[in-house]
C-alpha positions as CSV (number, residue, x, y, z in Angstrom):
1,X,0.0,0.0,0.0
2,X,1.6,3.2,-1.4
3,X,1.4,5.8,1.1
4,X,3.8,9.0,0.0
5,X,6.5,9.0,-3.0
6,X,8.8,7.2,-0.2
7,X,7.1,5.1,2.2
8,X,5.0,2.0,1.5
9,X,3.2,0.1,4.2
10,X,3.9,-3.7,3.1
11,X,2.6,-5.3,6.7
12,X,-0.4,-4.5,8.9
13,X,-2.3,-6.9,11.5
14,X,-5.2,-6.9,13.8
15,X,-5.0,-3.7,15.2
16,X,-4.6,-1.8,11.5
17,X,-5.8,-3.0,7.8
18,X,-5.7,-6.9,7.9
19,X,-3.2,-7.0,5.1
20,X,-0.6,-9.8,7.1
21,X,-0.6,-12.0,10.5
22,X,-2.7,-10.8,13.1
23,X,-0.4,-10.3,15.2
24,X,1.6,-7.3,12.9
25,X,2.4,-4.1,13.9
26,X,2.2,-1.7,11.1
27,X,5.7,-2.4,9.0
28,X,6.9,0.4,6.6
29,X,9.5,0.2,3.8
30,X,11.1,3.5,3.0
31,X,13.1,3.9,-0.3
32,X,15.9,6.1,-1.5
33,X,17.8,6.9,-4.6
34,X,20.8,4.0,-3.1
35,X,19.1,2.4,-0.2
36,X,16.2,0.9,1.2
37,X,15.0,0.8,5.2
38,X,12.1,-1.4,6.7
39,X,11.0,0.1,9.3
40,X,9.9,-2.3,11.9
41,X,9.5,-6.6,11.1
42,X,6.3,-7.8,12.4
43,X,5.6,-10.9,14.8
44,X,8.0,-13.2,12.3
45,X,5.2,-15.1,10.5
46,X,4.6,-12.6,7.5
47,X,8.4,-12.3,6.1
48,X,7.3,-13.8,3.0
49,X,4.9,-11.6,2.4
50,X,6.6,-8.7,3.7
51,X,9.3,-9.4,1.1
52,X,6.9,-9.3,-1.7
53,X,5.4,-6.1,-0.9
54,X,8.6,-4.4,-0.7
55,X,9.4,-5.6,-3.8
56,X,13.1,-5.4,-3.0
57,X,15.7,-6.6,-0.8
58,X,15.6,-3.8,1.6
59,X,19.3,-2.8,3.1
60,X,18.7,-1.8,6.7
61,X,15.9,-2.9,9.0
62,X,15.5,-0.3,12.0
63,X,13.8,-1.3,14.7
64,X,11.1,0.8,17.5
65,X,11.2,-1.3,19.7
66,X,11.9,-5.3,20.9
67,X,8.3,-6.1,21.8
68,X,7.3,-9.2,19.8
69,X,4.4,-7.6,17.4
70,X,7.6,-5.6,15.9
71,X,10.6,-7.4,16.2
72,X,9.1,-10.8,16.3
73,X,10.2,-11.1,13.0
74,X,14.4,-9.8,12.8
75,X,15.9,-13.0,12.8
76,X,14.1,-14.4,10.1
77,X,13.9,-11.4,7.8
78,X,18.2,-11.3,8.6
79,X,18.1,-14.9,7.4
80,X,15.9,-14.0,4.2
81,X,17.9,-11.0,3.2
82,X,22.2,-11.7,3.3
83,X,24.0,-8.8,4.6
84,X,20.5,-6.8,5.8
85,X,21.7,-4.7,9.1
86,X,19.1,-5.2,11.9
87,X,19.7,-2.1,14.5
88,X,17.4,-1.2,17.7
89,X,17.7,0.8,20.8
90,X,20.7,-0.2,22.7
91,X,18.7,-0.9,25.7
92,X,16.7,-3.7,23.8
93,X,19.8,-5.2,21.8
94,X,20.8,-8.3,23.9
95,X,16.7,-9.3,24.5
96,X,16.2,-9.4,20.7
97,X,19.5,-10.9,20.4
98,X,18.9,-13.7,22.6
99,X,15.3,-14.3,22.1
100,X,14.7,-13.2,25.6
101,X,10.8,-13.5,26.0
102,X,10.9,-12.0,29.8
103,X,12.9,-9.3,28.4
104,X,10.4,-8.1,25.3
105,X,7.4,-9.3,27.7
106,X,6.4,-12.3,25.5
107,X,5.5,-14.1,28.8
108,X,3.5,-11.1,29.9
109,X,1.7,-11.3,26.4
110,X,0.9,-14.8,26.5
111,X,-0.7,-14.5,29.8
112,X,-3.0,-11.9,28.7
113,X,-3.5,-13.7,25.5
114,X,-2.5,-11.4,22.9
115,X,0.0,-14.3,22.1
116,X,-0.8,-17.8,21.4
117,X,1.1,-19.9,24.0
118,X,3.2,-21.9,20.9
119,X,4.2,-18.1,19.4
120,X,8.1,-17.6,20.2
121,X,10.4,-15.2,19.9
122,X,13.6,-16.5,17.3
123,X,17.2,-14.9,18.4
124,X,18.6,-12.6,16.3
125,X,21.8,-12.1,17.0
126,X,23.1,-9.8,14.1
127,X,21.3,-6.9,15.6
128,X,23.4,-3.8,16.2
129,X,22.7,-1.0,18.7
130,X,22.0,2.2,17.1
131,X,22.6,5.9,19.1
132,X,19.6,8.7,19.3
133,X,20.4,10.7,16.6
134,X,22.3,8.2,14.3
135,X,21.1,9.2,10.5
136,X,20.6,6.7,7.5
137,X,21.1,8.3,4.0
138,X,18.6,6.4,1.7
139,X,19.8,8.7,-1.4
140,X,18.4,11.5,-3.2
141,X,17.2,13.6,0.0
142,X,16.1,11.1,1.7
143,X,16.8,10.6,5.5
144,X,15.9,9.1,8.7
145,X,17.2,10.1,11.7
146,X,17.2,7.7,14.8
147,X,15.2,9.5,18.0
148,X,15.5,8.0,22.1
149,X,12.1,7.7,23.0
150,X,11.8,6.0,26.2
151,X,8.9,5.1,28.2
152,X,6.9,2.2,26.2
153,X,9.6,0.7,26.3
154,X,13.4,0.4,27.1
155,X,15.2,1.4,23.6
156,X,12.0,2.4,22.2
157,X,13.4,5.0,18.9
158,X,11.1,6.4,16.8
159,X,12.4,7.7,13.2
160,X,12.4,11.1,11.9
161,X,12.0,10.9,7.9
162,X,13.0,14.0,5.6
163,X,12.5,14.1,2.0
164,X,13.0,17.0,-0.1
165,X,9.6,17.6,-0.1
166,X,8.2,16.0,3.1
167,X,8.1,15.2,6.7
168,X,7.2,12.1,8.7
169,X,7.6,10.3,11.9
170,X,7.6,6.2,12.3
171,X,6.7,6.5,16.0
172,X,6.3,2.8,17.1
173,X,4.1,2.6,20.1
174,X,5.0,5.9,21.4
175,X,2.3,8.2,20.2
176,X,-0.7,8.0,17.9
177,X,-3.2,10.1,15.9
178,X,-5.1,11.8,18.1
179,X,-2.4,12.2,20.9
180,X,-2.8,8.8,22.0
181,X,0.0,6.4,23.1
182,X,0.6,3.1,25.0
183,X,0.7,2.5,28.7
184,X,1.2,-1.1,29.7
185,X,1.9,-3.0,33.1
186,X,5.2,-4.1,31.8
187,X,8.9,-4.3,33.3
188,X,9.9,-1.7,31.2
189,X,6.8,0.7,30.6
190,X,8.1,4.1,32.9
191,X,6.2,7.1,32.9
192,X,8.4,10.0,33.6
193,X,10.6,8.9,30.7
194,X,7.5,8.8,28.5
195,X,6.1,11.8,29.3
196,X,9.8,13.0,28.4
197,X,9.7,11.7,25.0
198,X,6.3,13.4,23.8
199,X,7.6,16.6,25.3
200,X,10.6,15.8,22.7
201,X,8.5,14.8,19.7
202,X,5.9,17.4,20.6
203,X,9.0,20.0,19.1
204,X,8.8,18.5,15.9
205,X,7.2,19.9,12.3
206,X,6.4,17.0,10.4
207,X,3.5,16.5,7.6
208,X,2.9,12.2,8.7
209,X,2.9,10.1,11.0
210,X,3.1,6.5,10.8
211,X,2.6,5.3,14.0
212,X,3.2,0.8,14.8
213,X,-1.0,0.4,14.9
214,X,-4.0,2.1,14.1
215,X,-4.8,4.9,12.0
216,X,-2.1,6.8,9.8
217,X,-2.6,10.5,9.4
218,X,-1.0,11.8,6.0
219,X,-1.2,15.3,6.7
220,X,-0.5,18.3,9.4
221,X,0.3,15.2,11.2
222,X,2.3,17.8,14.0
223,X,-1.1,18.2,15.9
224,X,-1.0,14.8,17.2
225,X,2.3,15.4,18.5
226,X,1.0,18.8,20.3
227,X,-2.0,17.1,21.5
228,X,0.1,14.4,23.3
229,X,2.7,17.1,24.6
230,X,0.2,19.8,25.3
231,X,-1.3,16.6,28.1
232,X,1.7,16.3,29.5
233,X,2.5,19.7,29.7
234,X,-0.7,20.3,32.3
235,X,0.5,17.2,34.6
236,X,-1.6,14.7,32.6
237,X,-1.0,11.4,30.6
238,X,-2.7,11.3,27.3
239,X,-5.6,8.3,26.6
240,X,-3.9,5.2,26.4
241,X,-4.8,3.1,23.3
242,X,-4.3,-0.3,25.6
């Protein structure tokens, strides 16, 4: 599905369009002049299909987060594509790379069902740890620029895209349209680091925003940044979409 001139969304699950598994977070394949960049991997039972729809063999797979629904899927989209990088937050690195299900609360997901109790998690162990602020030249204007974003989860990054001509944030599970965002009773789920974060992205101009579920907003996509700062701002967590 052909969202902008750079961006097409080639998986989607339950909780967005029903194109893949179920279990699917939203993934996006952004495309250069040189290079190519999935942005998130799904649960790990949709690489085929994820493949197809990008219609290439991308170079760099940048992960949100190491929750399952998003990352599920690095080790065998590494194995599918030789020499793809696989980068995350640095706090998440050694729970994707060891399949660590009570790291990326798997167990906690299976207990509340959103898993089935067969679903694992495979290792990855080619993923890299990538900095805040690290930038990934596609080619021909195109960027995206690693952000921290802490507080759905350790090493949670969302991506900053520029294009000559456009704007966008991949935000993962930290916000959503309408200001919305994703407090769980997890290990790793810390609200003054959260509320941190949308203060940060709440600074930012950008014309999308592709969050990991849900609804997609294509333009003035900035507001839903404001809303979930302006919250914040007055001592208040935005509506949680879990």
């Amino acid at each position: 599905m052909r969202l902008t001139e750079h961006v097409t969304l080639v998986a989607s699950g339950g909780a967005g369009f029903d194109l893949t598994d179920p279990l699917d977070c939203h993934v996006y394949l952004v495309r250069g002049t040189r290079r190519s960049a999935l942005i998130d991997a799904g649960a790990g039972r949709s690489v085929p299909d994820i493949l197809r729809a990008a219609g290439t063999r991308p170079d760099l797979l940048l992960l949100t987060h190491g929750h399952a629904d998003h990352a599920g899927g690095a080790a065998a989209l590494a194995e599918e594509v030789p020499g793809l990088r696989v980068l995350a937050g640095a706090e998440a690195v050694r729970w994707i790379a060891d399949g660590d299900e009570t790291g990326l609360s798997v167990d906690k997901g299976k207990a509340a069902g959103v898993y089935p109790a067969d679903y694992t998690v495979r290792p990855c162990p080619a993923v890299e740890p990538v900095a805040d602020g690290t930038e990934f030249d596609l080619g021909g204007g195109v960027v995206v620029r690693a952000l921290a974003t802490p507080g759905h989860a350790d090493g949670h990054l969302c991506y900053h895209l520029t294009t000559p001509h456009h704007r966008a944030l991949f935000s993962g599970d930290c916000v959503f349209t309408g200001g919305r965002v994703s407090l769980q009773n997890l290990h790793d789920c810390r609200v003054p680091e959260y509320a941190a974060s949308l203060t940060l992205l709440g600074g930012l101009e950008v014309d999308a925003l592709f969050p990991g579920h849900h609804e997609i907003s294509l333009a003035r996509a900035g507001r839903h940044l404001a809303a979930a700062r302006d919250i914040v701002t007055r001592g208040l967590l935005p509506r949680s979409t879990t």
